[in-house]
N, C-alpha and C positions, 0 to 999 in steps of 0.2 A: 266318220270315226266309227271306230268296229267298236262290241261294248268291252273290251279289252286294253282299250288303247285311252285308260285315263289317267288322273294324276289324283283318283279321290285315296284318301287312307281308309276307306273300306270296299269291304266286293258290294257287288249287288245283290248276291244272296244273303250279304250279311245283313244289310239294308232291309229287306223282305221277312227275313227271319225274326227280326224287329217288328216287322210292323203286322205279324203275324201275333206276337205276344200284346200289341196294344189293347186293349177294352175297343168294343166297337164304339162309344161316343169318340174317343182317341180316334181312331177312322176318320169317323166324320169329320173332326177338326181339319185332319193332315189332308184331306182330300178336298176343302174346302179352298184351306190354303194351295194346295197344289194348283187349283182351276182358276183361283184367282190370282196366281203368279203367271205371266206367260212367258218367261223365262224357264221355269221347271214346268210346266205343260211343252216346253216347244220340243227339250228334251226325252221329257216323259215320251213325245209321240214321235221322236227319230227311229228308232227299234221299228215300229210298225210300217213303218212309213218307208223306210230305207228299202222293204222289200220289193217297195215298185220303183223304187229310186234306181237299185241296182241292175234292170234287166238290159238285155242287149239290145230293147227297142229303145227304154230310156239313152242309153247312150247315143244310139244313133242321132236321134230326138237333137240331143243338145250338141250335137258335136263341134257343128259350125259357129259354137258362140266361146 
């Protein structure tokens, strides 16, 4: 999924812009919760992740399955 292609009712800069005005204990919190969620860690790491996901050795890689 591109980070385009969602159903949230916010963007993701709105999200960040948010969590740019938090206090940093607030940080801490949300990022706490974040690493102890692996559901929103798994998404959190698609974006980084997709970039070796996407090459044309990756695809070759998987193609036969």
């Amino acid at each position: 999924m591109h980070t385009s292609e969602h159903n949230l009712p916010v963007s993701i800069s709105q999200v960040l812009a948010w969590i740019r005005q938090c206090s940093t204990q607030e940080k801490k919190v949300l990022l706490n919760e974040l690493l102890n969620d692996t559901a929103a860690l798994t998404i959190a790491s698609e974006p980084s992740l997709s970039k070796d996901w996407e090459s044309e050795e990756e695809e070759q890689a998987w193609a036969g399955l």
